[in-house]
KOLVO-324229 format. One record per residue (C-alpha): x, y, z; residue in three letters. Coordinates in Angstrom, 3 decimals, padded with zeros to 6 digits. Example, Ala and Ser with C-alpha at 12.3 -4.5 7.8 and 13.67 -1.06 7.14 Angstrom:
2
- 012.300|-004.500|007.800|ALA
- 013.670|-001.060|007.140|SER
end
This chain:
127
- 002.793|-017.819|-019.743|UNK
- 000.576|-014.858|-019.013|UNK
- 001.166|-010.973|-018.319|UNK
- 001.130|-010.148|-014.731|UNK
- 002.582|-006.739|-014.862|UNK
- 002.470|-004.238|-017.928|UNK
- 004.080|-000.533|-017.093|UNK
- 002.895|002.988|-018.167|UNK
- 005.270|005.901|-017.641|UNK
- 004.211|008.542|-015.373|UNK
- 005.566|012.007|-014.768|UNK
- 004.960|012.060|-011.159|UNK
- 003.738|008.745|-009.257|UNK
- 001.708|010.200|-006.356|UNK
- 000.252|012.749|-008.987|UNK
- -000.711|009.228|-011.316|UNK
- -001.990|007.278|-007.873|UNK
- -004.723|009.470|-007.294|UNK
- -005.772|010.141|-010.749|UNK
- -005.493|006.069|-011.410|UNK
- -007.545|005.288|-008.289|UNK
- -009.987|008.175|-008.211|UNK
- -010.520|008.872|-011.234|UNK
- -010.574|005.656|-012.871|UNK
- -011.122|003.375|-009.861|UNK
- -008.303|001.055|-010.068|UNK
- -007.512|000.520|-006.249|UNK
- -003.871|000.921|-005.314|UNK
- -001.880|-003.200|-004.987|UNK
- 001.740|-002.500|-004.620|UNK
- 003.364|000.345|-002.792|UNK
- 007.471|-000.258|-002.306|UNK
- 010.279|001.975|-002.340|UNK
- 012.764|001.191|-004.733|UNK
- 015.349|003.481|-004.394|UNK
- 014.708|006.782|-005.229|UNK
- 011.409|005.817|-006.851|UNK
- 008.395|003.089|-005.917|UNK
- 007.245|000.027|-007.017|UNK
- 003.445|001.404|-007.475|UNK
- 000.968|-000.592|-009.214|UNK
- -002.855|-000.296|-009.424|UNK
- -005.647|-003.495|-010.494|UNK
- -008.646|-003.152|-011.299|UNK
- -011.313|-003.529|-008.269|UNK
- -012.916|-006.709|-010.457|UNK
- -009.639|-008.736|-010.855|UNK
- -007.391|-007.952|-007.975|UNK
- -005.526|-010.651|-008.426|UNK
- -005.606|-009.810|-012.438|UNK
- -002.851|-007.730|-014.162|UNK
- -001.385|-004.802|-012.298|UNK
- -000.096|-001.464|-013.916|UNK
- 003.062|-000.382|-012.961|UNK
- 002.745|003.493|-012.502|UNK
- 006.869|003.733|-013.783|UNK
- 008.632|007.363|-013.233|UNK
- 009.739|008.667|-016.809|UNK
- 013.049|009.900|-015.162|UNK
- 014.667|008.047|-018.051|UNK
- 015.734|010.666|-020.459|UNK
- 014.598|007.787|-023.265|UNK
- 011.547|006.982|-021.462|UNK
- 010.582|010.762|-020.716|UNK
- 011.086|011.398|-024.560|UNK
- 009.158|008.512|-025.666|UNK
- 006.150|009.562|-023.748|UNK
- 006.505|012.702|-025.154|UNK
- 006.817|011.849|-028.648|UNK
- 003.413|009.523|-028.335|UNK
- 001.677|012.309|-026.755|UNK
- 002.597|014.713|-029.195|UNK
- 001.592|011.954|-031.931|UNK
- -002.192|011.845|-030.366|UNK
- -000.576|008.097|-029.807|UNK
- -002.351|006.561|-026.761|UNK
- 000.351|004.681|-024.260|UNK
- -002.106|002.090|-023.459|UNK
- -005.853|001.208|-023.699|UNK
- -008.657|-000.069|-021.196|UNK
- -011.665|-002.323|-022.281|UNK
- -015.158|-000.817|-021.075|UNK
- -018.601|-002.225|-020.924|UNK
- -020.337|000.247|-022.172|UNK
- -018.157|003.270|-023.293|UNK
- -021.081|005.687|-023.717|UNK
- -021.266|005.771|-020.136|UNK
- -017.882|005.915|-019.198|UNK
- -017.442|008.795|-021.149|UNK
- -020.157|010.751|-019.691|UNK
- -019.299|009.814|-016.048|UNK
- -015.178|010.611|-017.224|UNK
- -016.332|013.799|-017.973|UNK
- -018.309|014.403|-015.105|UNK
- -015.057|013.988|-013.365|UNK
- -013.283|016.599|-014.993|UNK
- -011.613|014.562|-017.535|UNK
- -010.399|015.862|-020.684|UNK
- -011.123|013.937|-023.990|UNK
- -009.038|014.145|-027.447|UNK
- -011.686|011.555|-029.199|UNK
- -015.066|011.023|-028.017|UNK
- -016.542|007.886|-028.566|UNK
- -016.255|006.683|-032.319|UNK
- -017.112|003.501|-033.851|UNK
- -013.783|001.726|-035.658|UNK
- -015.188|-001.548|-036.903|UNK
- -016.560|-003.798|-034.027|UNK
- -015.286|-001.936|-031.803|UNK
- -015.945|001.573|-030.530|UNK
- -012.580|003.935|-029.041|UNK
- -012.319|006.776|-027.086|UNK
- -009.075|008.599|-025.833|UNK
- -008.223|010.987|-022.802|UNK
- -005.440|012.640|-021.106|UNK
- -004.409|010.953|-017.994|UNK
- -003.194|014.172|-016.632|UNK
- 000.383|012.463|-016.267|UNK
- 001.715|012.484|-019.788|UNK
- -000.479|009.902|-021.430|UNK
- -003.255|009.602|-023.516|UNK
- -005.166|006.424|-022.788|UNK
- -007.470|004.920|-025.237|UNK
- -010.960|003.188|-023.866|UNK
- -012.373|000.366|-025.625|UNK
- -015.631|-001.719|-025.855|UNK
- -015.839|-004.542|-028.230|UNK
end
């Protein structure tokens, strides 16, 4: 058993596909409609056959709150391994891209957190 597909609740899924893709670089696998929503996921551009993230609408009145709550708990919804995360930060904020941590050792492994501009806060992490 493996994880092919892991979700992260978005406030607005076009809004999410370009930050996801040009911000971050993930490149864009599966674009369906699904009813009133899509079936959007992004991979990363080493792995595209790797695990996808499904950019979910929070139209959910439980989903919208939990995103909410996290956010408002400086609780990141998910977290993305790095190389080197010294770099990524500076070339993240090059971009425009607001931080809530900056890069901070925690053990063997050094963190860093930013607002996806879609509700989240997204932790980045090199072991």
């Amino acid at each position: 058993m493996k994880i092919i597909v892991t979700s992260i609740f978005v406030q607005d899924q076009a809004k999410a596909l370009e930050f996801y893709t040009e911000k971050l670089g993930f490149v864009k696998k599966e674009d369906v409609h699904a009813g009133g929503a899509r079936w959007l996921t992004v991979v990363s551009p080493d792995d595209p056959n790797g695990t996808e993230l499904l950019l979910e609408p929070n139209e959910h009145p439980a989903a919208k709150e939990y995103q909410e709550r996290l956010t408002a708990d400086g609780i990141p919804a998910t977290m993305f391994g790095v190389d080197d995360i010294h770099e990524e930060y500076k070339q993240l904020l090059a971009k425009g891209m607001e931080f809530t941590m900056e890069p901070t050792e925690m053990g063997e492994v050094t963190i860093a957190v930013f607002d996806d501009t879609c509700g989240n806060l997204i932790q980045i992490v090199q072991k």
